[in-house]
C-alpha positions, 0 to 999 in steps of 0.5 A: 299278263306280264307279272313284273307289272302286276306285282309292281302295281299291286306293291305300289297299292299295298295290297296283300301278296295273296292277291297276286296268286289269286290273279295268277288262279284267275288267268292261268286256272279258271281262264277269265276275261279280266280283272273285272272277273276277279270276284274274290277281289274288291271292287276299287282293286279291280278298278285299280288294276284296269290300267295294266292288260289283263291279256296282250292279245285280243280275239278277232276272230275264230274260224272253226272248220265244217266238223269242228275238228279244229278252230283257228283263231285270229289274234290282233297284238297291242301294236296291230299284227295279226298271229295265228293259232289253232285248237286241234279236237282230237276223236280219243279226247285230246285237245291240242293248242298249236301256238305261234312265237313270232309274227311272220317268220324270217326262214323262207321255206318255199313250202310254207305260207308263214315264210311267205310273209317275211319276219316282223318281230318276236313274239313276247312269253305273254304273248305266247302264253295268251295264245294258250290262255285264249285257247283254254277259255274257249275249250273251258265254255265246252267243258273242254281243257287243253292237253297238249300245246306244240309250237307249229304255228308261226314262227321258228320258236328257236330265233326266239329263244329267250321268250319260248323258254320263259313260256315253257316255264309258265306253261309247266309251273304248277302255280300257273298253267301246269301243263307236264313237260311231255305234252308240250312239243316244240319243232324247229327247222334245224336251229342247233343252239336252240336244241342244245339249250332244250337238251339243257334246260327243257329234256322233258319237252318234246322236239321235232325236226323239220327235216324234209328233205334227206341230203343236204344239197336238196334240203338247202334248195328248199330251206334256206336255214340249210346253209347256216346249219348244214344236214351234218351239223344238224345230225350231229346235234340231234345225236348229241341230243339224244345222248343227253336226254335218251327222249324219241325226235320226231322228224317231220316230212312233208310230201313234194311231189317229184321233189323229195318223194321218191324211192331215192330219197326214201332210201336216203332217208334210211340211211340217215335216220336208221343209226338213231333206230329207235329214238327216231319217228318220221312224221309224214305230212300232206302239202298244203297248196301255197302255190309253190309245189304240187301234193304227192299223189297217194299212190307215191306217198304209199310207196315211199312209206312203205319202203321206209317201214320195211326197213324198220323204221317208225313212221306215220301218216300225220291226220290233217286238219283244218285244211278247210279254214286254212289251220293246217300245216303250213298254211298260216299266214296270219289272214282272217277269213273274209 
């Protein structure tokens, strides 16, 4: 819902201020499908307000997996691109919405579907926000709520930095969505102003790191944002950041077998992230076939883990979901099912 329009069309009837909240309760708290729902208005309101979108993006399609652990949703824009994103059903109870903030992705990771695609354009802040509104409503039907939101879904969240701030004050402002600062976590490949303005502006959100590689020569061969914002560079603003906001940075590491696997690269791994000791956590991730690289056997993957635990650092085994109904990580490319 884009509010300037809203408000600009309820001055231009005279209506009363309240209806605006009203409406925001309508969209953002009880998650309804339009203005036609709205049964604390009168009727010739809501036929007025019918020129304006109640929601920008329009449900397509929803792809749950065989244990319903995950549900993708295949979302159309006004201009006819397709975006994805994915409720995440977790066993204690949480509900985790994984939002998109671009259509396609200009960064050309060769280890992940979305890069494949190219960029087309920045989301909008209603656009992303809708995301979680779609979202919400199918979860509300299950008596259901979202807990946490993550920006993993298409698109590097920092090259659209004007409209994901804008969403995160929506999405944490109790008059809207509500949702507190440390449920909602946003990754980025490395884009070091965008860190600098989440130290500033957002300290309580949670930042990833999508590291995957532990030296700069192999890490500029698989993603090419490397090269404008070098391993060193990138450190140097995770330490600045921590420095600022004394919050844990996830560093996130999918597994390529025979690429980044290896005890080499464990102990390089070490070596980098050991100085930040406790405010650092690995995050290991299972690779998603896109044709590109071959997965990590468990055998591999166990020995890398180890070595790095035994050295003292946090790490865990990220759970896949929605593999199945191609919703895991990496595999988004803004595709129905059929």
């Amino acid at each position: 819902m884009n509010h300037q329009n809203f408000e600009a069309k309820l001055n231009e009837l005279k209506a009363p201020k309240y209806r605006f909240q009203q409406a925001m309760r309508a969209y953002y708290k009880d998650f309804l499908g339009s203005w036609d729902d709205i049964s604390t208005w009168p009727k010739d309101l809501r036929l007025e307000c019918r020129s304006l979108a109640w929601s920008p993006l329009k449900l397509a399609e929803t792809s749950p997996d065989l244990e319903f652990s995950s549900i993708k949703l295949l979302l159309e824009t006004e201009d006819r691109h397709f975006i994805e994103t994915v409720i995440i059903r977790h066993q204690d109870g949480r509900n985790t919405v994984c939002i998109s903030s671009q259509v396609g992705c200009a960064m050309g990771c060769g280890f992940c579907a979305t890069g494949t695609l190219g960029f087309t354009r920045n989301l909008s802040a209603e656009e992303i926000v809708d995301q979680v509104i779609q979202a919400a409503r199918i979860l509300n039907q299950q008596e259901a709520k979202v807990t946490n939101i993550v920006f993993m879904g298409m698109g590097e969240p920092f090259n659209n930095p004007d409209n994901v701030f804008e969403t995160l004050r929506l999405l944490m402002h109790p008059d809207y969505f509500g949702l507190g600062a440390r449920h909602i976590s946003i990754s980025t490949c490395g884009i070091i102003p965008g860190i600098q303005r989440l130290a500033k502006e957002a300290p309580q959100v949670n930042l990833a790191i999508s590291l995957h590689a532990p030296d700069q020569l192999l890490r500029a061969q698989i993603m090419p944002v490397a090269k404008a914002y070098s391993l060193d560079k990138l450190m140097d603003a995770v330490k600045d950041y921590l420095k600022r906001t004394n919050r844990k940075v996830m560093f996130e590491y999918v597994m390529l077998n025979g690429v980044n696997d290896g005890l080499e690269q464990a102990e390089k791994l070490v070596k980098l992230l050991g100085p930040l000791k406790q405010l650092a956590h690995i995050n290991l991730i299972k690779y998603h076939d896109t044709g590109t690289f071959k997965a990590t056997d468990e055998k591999r993957r166990r020995e890398f883990f180890e070595h790095i635990r035994k050295n003292g650092l946090s790490i865990t085994q990220r759970v896949s979901f929605g593999e199945q109904i191609k919703a895991a990580c990496g595999q988004l490319a803004g595709k129905n099912q059929s």
